[in-house]
C-alpha positions as CSV (number, residue, x, y, z in Angstrom):
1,X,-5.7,13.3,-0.1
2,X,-6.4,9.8,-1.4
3,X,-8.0,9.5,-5.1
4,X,-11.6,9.3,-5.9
5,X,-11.0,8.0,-9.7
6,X,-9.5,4.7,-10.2
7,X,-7.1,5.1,-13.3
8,X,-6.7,2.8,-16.2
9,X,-5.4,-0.1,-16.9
10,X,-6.8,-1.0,-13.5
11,X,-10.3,0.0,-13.7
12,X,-10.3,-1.9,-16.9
13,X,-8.5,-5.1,-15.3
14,X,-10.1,-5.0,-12.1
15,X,-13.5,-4.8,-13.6
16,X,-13.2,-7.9,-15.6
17,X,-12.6,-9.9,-12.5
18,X,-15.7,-8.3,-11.4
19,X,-17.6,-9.9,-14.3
20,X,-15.9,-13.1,-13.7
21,X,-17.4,-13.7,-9.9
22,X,-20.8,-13.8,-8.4
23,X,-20.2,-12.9,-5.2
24,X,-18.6,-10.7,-3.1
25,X,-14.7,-10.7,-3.4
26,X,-12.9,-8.7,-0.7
27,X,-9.1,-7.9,-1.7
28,X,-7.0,-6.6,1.3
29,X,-4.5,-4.3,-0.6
30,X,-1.1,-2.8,0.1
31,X,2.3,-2.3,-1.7
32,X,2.8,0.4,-5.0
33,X,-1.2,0.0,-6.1
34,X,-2.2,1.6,-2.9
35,X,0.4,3.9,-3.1
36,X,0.1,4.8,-7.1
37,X,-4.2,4.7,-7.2
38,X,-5.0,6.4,-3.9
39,X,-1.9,8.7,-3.1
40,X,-1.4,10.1,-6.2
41,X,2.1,9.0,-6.6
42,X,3.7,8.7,-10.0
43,X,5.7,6.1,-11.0
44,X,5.2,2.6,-12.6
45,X,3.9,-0.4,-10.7
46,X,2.5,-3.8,-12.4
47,X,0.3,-5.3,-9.9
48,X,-2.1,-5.3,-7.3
49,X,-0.2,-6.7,-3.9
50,X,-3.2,-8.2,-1.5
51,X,-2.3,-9.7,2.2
52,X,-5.7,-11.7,1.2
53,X,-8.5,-12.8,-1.0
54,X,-12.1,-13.3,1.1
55,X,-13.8,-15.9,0.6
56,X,-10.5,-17.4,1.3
57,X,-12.3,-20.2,-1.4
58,X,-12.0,-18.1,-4.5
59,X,-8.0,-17.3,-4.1
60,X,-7.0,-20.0,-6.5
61,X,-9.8,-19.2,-9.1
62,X,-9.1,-15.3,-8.7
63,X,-5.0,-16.1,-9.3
64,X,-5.2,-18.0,-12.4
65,X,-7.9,-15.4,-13.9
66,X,-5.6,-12.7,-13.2
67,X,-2.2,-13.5,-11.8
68,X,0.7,-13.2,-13.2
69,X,1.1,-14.8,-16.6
70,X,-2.9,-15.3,-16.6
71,X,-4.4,-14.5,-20.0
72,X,-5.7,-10.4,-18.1
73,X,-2.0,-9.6,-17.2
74,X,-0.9,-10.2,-21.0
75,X,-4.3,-8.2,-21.6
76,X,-3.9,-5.6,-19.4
77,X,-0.1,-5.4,-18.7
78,X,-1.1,-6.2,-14.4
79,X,-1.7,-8.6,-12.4
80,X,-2.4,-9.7,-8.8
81,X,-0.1,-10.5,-6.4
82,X,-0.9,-12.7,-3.1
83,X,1.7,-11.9,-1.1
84,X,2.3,-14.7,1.3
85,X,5.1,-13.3,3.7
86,X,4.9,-9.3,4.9
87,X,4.8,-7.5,8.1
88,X,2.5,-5.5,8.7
89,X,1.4,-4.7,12.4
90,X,-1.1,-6.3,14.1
91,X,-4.8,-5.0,14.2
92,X,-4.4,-3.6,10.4
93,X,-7.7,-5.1,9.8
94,X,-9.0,-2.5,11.7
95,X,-8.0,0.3,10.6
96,X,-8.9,-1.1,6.4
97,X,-10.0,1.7,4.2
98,X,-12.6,1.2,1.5
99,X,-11.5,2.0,-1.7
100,X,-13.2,3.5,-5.0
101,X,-16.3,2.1,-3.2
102,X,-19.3,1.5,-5.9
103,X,-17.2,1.0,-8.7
104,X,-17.9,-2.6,-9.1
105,X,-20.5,-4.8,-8.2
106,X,-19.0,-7.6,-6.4
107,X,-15.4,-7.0,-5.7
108,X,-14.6,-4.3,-2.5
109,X,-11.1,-3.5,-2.2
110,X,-10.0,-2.3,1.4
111,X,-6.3,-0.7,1.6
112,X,-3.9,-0.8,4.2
113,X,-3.8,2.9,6.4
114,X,-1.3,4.6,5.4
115,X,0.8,4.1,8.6
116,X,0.7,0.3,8.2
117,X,1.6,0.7,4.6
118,X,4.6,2.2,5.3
119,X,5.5,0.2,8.0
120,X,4.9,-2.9,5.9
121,X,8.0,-1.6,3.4
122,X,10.6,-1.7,6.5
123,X,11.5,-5.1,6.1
124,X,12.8,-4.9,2.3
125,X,13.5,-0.8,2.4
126,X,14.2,-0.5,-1.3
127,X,15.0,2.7,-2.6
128,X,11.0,2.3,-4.3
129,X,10.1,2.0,-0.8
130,X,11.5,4.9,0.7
131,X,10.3,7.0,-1.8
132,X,6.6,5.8,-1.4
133,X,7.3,6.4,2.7
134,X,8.5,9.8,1.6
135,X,5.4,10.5,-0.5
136,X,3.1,9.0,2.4
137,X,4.4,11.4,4.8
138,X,4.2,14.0,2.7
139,X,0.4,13.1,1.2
140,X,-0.9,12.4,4.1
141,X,0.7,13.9,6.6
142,X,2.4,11.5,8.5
143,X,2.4,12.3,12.6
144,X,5.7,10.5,13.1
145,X,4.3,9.6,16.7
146,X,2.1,7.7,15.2
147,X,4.3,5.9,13.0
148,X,6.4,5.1,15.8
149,X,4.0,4.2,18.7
150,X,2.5,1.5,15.9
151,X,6.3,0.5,15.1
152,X,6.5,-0.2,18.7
153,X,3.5,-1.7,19.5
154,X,2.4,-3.9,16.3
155,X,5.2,-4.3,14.4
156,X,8.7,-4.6,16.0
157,X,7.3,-7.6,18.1
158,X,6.8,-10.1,15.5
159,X,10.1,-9.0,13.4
160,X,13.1,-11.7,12.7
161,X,15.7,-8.8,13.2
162,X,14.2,-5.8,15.2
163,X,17.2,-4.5,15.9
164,X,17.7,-3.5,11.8
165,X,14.4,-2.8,11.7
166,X,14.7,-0.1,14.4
167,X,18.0,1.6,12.2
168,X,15.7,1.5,9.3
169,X,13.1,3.4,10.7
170,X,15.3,5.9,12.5
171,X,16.6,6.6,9.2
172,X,13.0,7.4,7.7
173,X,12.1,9.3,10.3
174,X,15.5,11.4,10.2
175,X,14.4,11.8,6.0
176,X,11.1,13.0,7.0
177,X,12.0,15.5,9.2
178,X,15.1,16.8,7.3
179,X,12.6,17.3,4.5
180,X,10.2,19.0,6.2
181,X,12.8,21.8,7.5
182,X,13.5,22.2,4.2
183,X,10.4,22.7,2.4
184,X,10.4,25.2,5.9
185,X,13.0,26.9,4.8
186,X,11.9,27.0,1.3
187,X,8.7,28.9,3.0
188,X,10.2,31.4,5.2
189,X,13.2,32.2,3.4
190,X,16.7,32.6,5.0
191,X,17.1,33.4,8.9
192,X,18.5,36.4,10.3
């Protein structure tokens, strides 16, 4: 179930880039802040990973104010990331989710479904990464035909080395399911 509250030190970071603007900002968000602020998953992340700034003419004012090494990420101990290279499948855009909507005045932060989140971790499949595909599945739940039709579809075309890719996600998959017969069996106790 994805979070309501947005937790500190973002709220506190976030909203002085709100004060900083006078227009609307949109950030298109994905990585461990999705993951952390909206799924509920515990563990340590320092920055907010966006596929895009709109108006594409603020990006270079919005990095210096609070990218990495700007005078908020020594503030605030986070930053934001513009991440130029990720796959992610087509038509994401889509499927954007609104997050902590009313919270500030002129930025709107849309994240990633949780579907093309995950699938935007295949490439690099770090153990960070397969736990947040782990916790995904588990949050939200995953349909794992859905994760693989999109695979198919959006993703796989546009990869440099599908044929990895495909392994990789195979071997989520397999980890999802083997989890799920176990919290199963965990449920209904031994069989007969």
């Amino acid at each position: 179930m994805p979070s309501k509250q947005l937790p500190e030190p973002w709220k506190s970071f976030l909203s002085k880039i709100n004060a900083a603007v006078n227009q609307t900002i949109d950030f298109e968000c994905l990585g461990g802040f999705v993951v952390t602020t909206l799924y509920g998953l515990k563990r340590p992340t320092a920055d907010v990973d966006v596929l895009s700034i709109e108006p594409g003419d603020q990006r270079d004012f919005i990095v210096k104010l609070a990218g990495q090494g700007s005078p908020l990420h020594k503030k605030h101990g986070v930053y934001l990331e513009v991440v130029t290279v990720a796959a992610v499948p087509e038509g994401y855009e889509q499927r954007l989710t609104l997050m902590f909507d009313g919270v500030f005045k002129h930025l709107r932060l849309f994240a990633l479904d949780p579907y093309d989140l995950a699938l935007s971790k295949l490439e690099r499949n770090i153990q960070r990464d397969r736990d947040d595909v782990k916790h995904l599945a588990r949050t939200v739940p995953f349909d794992l035909g859905i994760l693989k039709r999109r695979y198919e579809k959006e993703l796989r075309p546009n990869l440099g080395n599908p044929q990895r890719e495909d392994l990789t996600l195979n071997l989520w998959v397999e980890a999802i399911e083997e989890e799920r017969a176990q919290n199963d069996r965990a449920h209904t106790g031994p069989t007969q």
